[in-house]
N, C-alpha and C positions, 0 to 999 in steps of 0.2 A: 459528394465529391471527396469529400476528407475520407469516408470511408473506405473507397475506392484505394486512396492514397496509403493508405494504414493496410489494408487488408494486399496491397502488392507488394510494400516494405515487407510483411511479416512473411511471406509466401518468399522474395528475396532471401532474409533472413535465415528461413529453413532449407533454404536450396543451397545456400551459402553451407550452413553446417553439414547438409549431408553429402557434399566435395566433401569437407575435413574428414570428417567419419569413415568413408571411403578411401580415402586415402593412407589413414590411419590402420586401417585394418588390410587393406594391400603392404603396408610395409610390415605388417604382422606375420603375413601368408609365408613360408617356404621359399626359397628361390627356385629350389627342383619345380615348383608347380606354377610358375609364371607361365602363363600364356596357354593354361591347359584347364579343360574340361571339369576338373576334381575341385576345382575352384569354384565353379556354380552350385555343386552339390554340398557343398561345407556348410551354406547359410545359416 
């Protein structure tokens, strides 16, 4: 049970951080390229 409980905080956790990350690197991106295609290929 504990593990269950540890291993869904940590998986929270990373889910949490990669919204930041995400977001972080959209405010990175260009304004000319919001809401366009060139944005998937960047990766």
């Amino acid at each position: 049970m504990v593990t269950v409980f540890l291993l869904a905080l940590g998986a929270a956790c990373l889910l949490g951080l990669g919204f930041v990350l995400q977001q972080h690197a959209a405010q990175q991106a260009p304004s000319g390229d919001m809401l366009s295609y060139r944005l998937l290929l960047r990766g």
